[in-house]
N, CA, C and O of each residue as an XYZ file, in Angstrom:
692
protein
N       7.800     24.047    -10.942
C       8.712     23.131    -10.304
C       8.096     22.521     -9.039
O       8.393     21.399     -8.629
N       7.317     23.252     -8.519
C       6.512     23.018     -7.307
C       5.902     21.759     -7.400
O       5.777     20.889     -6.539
N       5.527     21.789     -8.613
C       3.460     21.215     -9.124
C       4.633     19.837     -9.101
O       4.565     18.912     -8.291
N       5.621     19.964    -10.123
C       6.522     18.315    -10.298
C       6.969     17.801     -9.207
O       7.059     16.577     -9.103
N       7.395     18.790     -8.018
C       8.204     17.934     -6.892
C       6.769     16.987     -6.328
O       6.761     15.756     -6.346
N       5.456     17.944     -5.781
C       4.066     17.476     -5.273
C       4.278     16.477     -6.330
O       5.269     15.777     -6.126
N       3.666     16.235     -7.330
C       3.515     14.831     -7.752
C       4.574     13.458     -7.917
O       4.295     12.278     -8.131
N       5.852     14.116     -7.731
C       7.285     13.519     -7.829
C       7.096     12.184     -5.981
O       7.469     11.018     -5.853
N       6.480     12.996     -5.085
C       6.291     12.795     -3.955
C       4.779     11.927     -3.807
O       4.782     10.749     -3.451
N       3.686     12.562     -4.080
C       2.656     11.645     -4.136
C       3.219     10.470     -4.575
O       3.462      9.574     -3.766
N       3.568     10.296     -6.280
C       4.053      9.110     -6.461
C       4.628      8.268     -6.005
O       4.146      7.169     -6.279
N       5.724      8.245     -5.231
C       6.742      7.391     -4.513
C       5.836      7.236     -3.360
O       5.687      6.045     -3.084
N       5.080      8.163     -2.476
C       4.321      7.594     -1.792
C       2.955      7.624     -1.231
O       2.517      8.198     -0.234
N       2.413      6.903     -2.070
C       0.927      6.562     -1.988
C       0.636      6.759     -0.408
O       1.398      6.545      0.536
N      -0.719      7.240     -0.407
C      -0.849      7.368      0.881
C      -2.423      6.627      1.048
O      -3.349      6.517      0.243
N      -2.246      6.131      2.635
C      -3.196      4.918      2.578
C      -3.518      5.138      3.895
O      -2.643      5.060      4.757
N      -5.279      5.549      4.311
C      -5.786      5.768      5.153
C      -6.261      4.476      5.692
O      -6.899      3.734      4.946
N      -6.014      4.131      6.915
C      -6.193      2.921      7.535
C      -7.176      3.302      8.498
O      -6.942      4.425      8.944
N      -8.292      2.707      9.019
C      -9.284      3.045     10.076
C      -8.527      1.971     10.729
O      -8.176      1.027     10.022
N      -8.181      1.977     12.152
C      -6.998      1.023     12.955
C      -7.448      1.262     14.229
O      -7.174      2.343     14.751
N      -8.141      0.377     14.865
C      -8.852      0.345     16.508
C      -7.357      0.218     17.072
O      -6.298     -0.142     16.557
N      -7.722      0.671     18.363
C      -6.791      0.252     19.471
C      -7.515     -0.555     20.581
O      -8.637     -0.290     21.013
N      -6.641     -1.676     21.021
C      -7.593     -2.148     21.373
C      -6.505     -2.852     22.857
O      -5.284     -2.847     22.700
N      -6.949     -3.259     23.838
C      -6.314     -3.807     25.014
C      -6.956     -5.271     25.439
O      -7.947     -5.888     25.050
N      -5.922     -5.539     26.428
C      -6.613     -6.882     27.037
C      -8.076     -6.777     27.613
O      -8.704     -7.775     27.968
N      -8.402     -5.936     27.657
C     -10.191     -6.102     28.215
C     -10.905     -5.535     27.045
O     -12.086     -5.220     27.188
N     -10.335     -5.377     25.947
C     -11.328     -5.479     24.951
C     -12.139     -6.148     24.618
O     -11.291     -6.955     24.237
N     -13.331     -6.779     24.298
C     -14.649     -7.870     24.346
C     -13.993     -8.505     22.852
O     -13.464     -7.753     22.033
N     -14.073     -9.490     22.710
C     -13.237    -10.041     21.530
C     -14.290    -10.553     20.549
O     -14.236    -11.645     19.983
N     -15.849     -9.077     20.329
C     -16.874     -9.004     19.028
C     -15.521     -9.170     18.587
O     -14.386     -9.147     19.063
N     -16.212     -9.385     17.259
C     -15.911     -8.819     15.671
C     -15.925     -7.759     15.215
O     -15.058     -7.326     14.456
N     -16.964     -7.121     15.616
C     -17.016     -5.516     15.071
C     -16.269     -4.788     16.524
O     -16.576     -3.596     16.540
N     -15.672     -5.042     17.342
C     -15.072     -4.068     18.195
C     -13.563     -4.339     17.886
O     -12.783     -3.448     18.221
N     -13.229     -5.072     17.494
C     -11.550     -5.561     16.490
C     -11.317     -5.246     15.073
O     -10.223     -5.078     14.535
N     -12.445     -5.191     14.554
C     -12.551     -5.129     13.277
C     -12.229     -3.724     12.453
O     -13.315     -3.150     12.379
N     -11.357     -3.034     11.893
C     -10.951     -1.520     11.235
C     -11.468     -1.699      9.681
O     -11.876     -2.792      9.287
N     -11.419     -0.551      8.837
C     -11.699     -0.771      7.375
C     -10.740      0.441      7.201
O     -10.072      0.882      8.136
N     -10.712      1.068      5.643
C     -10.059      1.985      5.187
C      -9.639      1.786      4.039
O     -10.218      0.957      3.337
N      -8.565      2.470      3.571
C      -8.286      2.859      2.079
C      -7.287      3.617      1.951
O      -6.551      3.991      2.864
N      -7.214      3.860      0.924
C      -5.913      4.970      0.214
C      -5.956      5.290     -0.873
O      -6.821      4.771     -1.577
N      -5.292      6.004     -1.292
C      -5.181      6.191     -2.714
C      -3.667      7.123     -3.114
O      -3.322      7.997     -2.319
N      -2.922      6.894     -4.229
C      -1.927      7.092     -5.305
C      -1.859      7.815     -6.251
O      -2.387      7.218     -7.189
N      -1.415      9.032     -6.642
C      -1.496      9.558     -7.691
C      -0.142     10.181     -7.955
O       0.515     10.816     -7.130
N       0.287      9.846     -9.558
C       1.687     10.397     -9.234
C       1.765     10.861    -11.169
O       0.823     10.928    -11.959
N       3.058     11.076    -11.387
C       3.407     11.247    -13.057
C       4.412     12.295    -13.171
O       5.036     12.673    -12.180
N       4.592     12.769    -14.294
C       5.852     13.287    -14.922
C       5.707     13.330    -16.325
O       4.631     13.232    -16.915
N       6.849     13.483    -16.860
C       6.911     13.582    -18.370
C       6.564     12.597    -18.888
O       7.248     11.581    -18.764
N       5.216     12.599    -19.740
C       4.737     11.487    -20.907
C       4.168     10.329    -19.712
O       3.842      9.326    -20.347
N       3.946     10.119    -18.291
C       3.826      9.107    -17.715
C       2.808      9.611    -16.634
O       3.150     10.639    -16.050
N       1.320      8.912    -16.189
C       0.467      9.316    -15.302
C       0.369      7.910    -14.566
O       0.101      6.829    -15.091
N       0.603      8.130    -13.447
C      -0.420      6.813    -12.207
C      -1.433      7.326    -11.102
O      -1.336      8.198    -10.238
N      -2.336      6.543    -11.425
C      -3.286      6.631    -10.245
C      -3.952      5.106     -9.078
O      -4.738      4.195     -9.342
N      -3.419      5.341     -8.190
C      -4.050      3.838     -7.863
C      -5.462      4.070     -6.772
O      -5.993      5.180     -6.804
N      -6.010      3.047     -5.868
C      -7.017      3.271     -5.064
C      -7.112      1.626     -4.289
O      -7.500      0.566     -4.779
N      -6.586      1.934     -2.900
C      -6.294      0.925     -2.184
C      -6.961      0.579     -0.961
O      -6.428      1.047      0.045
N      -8.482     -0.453     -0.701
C      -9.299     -0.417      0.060
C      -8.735     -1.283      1.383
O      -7.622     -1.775      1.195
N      -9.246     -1.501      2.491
C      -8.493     -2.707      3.187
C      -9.584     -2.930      4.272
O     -10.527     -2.139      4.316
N      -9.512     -3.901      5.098
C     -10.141     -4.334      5.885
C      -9.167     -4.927      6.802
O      -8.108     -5.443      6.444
N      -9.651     -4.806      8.185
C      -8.646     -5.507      8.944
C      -9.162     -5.926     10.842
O     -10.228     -5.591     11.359
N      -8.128     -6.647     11.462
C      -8.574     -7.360     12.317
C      -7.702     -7.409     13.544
O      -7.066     -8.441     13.758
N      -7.598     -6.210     14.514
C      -6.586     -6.272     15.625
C      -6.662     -7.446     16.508
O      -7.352     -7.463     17.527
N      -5.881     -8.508     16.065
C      -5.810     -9.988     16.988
C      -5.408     -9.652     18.656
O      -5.892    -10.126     19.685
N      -4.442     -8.751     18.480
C      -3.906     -8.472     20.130
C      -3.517     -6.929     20.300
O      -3.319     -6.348     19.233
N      -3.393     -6.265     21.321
C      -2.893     -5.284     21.440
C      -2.140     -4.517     20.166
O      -2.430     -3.670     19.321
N      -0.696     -5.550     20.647
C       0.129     -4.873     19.116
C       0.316     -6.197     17.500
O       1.102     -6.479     16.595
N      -0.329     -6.390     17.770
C      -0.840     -7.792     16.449
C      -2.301     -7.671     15.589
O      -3.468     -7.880     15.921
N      -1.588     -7.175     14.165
C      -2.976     -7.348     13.455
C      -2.824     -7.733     11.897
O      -1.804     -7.611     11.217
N      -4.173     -8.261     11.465
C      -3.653     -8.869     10.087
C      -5.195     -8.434      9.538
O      -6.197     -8.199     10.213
N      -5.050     -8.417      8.303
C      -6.104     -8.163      7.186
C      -5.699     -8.437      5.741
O      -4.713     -9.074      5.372
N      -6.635     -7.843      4.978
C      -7.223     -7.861      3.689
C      -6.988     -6.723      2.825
O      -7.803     -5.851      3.127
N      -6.215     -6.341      1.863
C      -6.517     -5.232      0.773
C      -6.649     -5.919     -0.045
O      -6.451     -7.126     -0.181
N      -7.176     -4.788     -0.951
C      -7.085     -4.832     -2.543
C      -6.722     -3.585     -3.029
O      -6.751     -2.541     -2.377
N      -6.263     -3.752     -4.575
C      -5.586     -2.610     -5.434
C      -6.350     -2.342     -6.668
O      -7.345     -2.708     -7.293
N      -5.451     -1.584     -6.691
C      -6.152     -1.064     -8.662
C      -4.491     -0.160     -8.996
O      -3.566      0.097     -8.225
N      -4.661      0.110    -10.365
C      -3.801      1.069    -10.483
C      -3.910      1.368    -12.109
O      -3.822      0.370    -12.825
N      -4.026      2.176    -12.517
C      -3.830      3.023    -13.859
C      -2.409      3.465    -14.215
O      -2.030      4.544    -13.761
N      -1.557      2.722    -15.006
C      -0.351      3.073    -15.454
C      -0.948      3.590    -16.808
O      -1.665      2.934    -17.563
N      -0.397      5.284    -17.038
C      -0.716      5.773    -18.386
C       0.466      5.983    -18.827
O       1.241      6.392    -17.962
N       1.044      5.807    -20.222
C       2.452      5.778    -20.686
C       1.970      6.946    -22.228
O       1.978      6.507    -23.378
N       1.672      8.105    -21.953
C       1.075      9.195    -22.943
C       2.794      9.247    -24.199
O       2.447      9.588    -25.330
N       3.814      9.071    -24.132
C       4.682      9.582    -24.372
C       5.398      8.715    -25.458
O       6.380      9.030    -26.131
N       4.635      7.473    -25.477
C       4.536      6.133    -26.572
C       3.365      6.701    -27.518
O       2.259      7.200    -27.307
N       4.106      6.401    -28.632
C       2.874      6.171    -29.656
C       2.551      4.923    -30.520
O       3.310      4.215    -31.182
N       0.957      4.841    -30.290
C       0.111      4.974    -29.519
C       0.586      4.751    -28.215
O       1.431      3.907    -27.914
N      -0.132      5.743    -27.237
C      -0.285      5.790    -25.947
C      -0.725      4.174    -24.934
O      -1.529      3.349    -25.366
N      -0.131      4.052    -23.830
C      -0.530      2.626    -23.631
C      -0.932      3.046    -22.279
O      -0.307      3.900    -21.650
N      -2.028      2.413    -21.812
C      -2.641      1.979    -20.612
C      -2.239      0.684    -19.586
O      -2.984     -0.293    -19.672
N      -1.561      0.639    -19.007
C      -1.650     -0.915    -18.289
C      -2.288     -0.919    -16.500
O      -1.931     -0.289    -15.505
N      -3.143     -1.737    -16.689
C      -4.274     -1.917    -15.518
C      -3.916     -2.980    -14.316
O      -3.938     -4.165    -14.648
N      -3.666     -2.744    -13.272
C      -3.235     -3.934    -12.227
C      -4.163     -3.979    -11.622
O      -4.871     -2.974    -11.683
N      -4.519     -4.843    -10.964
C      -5.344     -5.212     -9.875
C      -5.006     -6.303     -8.874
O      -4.575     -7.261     -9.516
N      -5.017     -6.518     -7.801
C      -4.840     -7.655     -6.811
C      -5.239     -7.819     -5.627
O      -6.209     -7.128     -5.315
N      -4.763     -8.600     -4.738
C      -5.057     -8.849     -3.569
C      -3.813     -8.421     -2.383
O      -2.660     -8.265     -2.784
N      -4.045     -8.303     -1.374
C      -2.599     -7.862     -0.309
C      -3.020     -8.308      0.911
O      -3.480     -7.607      1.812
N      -2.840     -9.575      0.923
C      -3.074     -9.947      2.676
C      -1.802     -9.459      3.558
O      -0.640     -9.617      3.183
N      -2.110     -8.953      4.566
C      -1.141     -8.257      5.389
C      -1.407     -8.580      7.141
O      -2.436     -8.802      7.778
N      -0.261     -8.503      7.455
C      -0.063     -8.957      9.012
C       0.959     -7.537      9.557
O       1.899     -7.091      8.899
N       0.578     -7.099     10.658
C       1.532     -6.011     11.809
C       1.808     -6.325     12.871
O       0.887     -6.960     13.386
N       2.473     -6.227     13.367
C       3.603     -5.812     14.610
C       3.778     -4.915     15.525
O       4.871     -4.432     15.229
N       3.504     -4.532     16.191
C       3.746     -2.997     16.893
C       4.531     -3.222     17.662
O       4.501     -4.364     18.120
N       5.809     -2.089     18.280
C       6.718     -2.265     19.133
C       6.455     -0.994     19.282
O       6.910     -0.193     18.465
N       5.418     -0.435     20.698
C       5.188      1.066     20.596
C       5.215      1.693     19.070
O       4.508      1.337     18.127
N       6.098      2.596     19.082
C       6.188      3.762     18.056
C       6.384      3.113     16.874
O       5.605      3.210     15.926
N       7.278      2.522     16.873
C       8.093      1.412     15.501
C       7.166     -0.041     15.176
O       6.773     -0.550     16.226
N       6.833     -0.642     14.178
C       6.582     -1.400     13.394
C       7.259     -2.612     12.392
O       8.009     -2.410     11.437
N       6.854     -3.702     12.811
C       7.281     -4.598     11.249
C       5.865     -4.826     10.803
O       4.862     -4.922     11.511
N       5.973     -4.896      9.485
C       5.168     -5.481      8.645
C       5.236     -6.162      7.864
O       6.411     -6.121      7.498
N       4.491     -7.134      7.046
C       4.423     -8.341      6.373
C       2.979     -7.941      5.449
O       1.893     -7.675      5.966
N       3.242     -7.969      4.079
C       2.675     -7.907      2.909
C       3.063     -8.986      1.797
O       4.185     -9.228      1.352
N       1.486     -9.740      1.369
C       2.231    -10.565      0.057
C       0.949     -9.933     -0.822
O      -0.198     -9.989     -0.380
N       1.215     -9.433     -1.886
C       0.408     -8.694     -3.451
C       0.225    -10.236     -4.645
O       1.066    -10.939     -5.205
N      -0.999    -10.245     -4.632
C      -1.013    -10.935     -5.695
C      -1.550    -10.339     -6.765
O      -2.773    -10.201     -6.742
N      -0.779     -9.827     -7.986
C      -1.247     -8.954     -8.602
C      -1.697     -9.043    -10.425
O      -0.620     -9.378    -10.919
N      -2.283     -8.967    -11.102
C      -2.707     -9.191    -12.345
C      -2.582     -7.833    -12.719
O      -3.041     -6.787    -12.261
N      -1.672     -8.184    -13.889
C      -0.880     -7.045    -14.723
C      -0.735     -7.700    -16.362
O      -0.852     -8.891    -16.652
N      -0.452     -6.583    -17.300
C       0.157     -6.803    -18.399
C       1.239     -5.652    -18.570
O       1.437     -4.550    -18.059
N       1.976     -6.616    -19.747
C       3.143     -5.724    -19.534
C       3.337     -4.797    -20.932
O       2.826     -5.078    -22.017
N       3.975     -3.927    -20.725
C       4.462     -2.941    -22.385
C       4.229     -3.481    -23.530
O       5.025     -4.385    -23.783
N       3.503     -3.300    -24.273
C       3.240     -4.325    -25.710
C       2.768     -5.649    -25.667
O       2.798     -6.257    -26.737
N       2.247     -6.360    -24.460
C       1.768     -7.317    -24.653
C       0.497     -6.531    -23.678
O       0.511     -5.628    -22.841
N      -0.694     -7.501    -24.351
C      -1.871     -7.288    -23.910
C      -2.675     -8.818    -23.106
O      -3.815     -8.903    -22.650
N      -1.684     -9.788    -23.158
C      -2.208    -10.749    -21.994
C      -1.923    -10.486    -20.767
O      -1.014     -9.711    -20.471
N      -2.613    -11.054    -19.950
C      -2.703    -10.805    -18.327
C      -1.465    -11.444    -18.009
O      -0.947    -12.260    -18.772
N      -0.967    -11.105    -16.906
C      -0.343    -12.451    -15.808
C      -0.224    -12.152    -14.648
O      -0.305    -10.928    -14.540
N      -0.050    -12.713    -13.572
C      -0.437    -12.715    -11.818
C       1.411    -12.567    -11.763
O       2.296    -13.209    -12.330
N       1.435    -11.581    -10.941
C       2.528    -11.130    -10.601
C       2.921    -10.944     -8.984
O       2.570     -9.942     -8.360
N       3.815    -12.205     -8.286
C       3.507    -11.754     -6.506
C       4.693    -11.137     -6.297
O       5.770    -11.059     -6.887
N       4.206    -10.717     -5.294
C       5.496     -9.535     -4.089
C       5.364    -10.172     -2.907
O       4.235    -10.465     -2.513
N       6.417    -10.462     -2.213
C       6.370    -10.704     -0.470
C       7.214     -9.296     -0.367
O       8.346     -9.218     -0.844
N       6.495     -8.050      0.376
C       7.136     -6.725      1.137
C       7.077     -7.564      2.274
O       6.236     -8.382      2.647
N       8.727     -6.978      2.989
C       8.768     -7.016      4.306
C       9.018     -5.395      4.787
O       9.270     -4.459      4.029
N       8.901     -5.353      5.983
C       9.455     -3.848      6.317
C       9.199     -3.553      7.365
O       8.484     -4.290      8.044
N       9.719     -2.316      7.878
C       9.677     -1.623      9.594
C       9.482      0.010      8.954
O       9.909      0.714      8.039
N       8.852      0.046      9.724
C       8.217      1.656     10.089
C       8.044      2.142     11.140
O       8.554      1.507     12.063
N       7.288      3.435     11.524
C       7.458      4.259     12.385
C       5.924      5.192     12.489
O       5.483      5.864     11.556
N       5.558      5.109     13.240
C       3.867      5.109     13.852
C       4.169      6.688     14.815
O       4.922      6.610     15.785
N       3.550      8.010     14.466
C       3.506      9.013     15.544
C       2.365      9.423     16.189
O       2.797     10.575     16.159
N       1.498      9.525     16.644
C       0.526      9.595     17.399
C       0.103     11.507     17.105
O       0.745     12.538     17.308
N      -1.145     11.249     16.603
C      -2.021     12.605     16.286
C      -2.817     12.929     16.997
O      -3.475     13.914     16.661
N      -3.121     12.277     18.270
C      -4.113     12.537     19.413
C      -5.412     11.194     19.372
O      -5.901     10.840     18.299
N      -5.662     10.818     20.183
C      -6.757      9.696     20.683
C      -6.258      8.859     19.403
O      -5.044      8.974     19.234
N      -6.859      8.109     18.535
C      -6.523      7.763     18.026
C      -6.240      7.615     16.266
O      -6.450      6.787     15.381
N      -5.651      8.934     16.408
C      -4.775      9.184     14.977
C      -3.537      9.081     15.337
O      -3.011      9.141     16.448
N      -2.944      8.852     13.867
C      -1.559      8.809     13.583
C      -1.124      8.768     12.435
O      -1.880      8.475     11.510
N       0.238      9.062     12.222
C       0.630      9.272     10.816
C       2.099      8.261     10.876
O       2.994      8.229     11.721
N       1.876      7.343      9.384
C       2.834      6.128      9.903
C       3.617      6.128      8.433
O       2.958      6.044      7.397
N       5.197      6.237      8.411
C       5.488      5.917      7.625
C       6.417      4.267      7.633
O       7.176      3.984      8.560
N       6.222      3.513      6.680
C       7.097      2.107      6.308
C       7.851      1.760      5.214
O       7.186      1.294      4.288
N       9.094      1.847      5.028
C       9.472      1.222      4.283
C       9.825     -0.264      4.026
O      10.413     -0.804      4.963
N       9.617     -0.914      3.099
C       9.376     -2.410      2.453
C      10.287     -3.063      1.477
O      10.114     -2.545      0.373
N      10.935     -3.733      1.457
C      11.575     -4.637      0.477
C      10.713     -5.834     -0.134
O       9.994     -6.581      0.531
N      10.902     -5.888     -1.480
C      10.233     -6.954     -1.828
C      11.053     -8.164     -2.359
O      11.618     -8.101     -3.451
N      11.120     -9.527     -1.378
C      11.978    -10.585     -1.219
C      11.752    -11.173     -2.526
O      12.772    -11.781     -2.851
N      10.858    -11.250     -3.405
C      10.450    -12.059     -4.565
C      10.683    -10.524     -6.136
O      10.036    -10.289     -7.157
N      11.604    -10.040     -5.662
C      12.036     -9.018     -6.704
C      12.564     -9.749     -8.114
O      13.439    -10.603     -8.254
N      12.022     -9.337     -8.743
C      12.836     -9.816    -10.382
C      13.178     -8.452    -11.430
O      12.395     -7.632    -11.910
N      14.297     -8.543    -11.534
C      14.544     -7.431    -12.303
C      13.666     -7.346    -14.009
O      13.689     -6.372    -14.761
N      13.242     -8.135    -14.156
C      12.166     -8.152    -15.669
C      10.915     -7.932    -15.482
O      10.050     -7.654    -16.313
N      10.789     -8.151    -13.614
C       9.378     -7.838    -13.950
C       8.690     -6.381    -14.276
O       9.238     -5.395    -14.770
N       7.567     -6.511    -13.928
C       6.544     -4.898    -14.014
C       6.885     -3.862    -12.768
O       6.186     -2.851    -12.697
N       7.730     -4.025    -11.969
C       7.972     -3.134    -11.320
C       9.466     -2.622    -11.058
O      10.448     -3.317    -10.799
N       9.385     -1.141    -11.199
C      10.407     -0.447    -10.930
C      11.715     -0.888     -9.817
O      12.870     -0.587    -10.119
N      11.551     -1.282     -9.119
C      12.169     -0.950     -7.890
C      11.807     -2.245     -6.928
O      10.643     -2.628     -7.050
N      12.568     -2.927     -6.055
C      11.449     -3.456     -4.758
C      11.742     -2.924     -3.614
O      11.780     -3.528     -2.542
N      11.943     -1.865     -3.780
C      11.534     -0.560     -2.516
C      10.312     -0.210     -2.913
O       9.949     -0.088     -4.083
N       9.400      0.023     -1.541
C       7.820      0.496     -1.416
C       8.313      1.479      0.152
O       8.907      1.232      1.202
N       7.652      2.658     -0.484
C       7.576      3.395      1.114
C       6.108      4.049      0.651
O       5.501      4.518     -0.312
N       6.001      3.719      2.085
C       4.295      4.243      2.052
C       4.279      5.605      3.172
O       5.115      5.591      4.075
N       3.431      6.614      3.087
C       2.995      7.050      4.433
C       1.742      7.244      4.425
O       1.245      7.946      3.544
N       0.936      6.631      5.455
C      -0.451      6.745      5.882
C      -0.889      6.964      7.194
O      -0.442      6.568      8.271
N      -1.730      7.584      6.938
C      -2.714      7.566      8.451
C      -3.717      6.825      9.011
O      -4.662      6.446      8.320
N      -3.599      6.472     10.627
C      -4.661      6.044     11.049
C      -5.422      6.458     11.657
O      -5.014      7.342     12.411
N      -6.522      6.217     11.717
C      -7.657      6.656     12.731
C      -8.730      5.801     13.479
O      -9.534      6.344     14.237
C-alpha cells in the first residue's frame, strides 16, 4: 500500500529541479551571472498504467523577483492494461515567466505539446496556458523547496489531458 501511495504521489507531482540564481540590484547584468539551468523528472502509475516524464529548463533572472525561460518535455504514457498495450509519446516546448512576492509566487506557463491520442497514431500539437501561485521555503543560501499550483485557461475536456490542474513541487538551488 506504501509502494501505491509513493507512486500515487510522484505522479500528481512531478518534481522539477530548477538551478535558480538569486540575484540583486548590483548584480553585473553578464549572461552567465543571470543565467540558471536544471531539470526534473516524473514518474508515476497504478493499475495497467505507467508514466515517466524528464523536464530540462533553462532560464534568465531579469530582476530581483522577475524571471523567464525555456523548458522542454518528454513523457512516456504506458497504457499495459489495453490489449495490445499502447504507448503514447509527448514532447514540447514550455516558455515560462515568474514573479516573486518574497515567499509566494505567480507563474505563467504556455506548453506546446505534440501528442497522439488512444488509437490514433497521428501526431497533433496540443497548447496549455498554466497560470498559478505558489509558495517558495528557503533550505539555506540558496535552496528551496517550492510548491505551485496551476490552472490551465485553454482546458478542453476531449483533450489528452486529465485534469487542468498541474501541481508541481520542486527545488531550487
Amino acid at each position: 500500500m506504501t509502494r501505491l501511495v509513493t507512486l500515487f504521489i510522484l505522479g500528481c507531482m512531478p518534481f522539477l529541479a530548477i538551478a535558480q540564481r538569486e540575484v540583486d540590484e548590483d548584480t553585473p547584468h553578464k549572461l552567465k551571472d543571470r543565467m540558471y539551468f536544471g531539470g526534473g523528472f516524473g514518474i508515476g502509475g497504478g493499475t495497467g498504467y505507467f508514466s515517466v516524464s524528464v523536464n530540462p529548463i533553462i532560464g534568465y533572472m531579469i530582476t530581483p523577483q522577475f524571471s523567464g525561460g525555456m523548458g522542454l518535455s518528454y513523457q512516456l504514457l504506458s497504457y499495459t492494461d489495453i490489449k495490445p498495450s499502447i504507448n503514447i509519446n509527448q514532447y514540447g516546448i514550455s516558455p515560462f515567466v515568474r514573479y516573486n512576492f518574497d515567499q509566494l509566487f505567480a507563474m505563467a506557463e504556455y506548453n506546446l505539446i505534440s501528442t497522439n491520442y488512444v488509437n490514433d497514431s497521428k501526431r497533433y500539437f496540443v497548447d496549455r496556458m498554466l497560470l498559478g501561485l505558489g509558495y517558495s521555503q528557503s533550505l539555506g543560501g540558496r535552496g528551496g523547496l517550492n510548491v505551485v499550483g496551476m490552472y490551465d485557461v485553454l482546458y478542453k475536456a476531449n483533450g489528452p489531458f486529465a485534469s487542468p490542474w498541474v501541481v508541481r513541487a520542486y527545488f531550487t538551488f
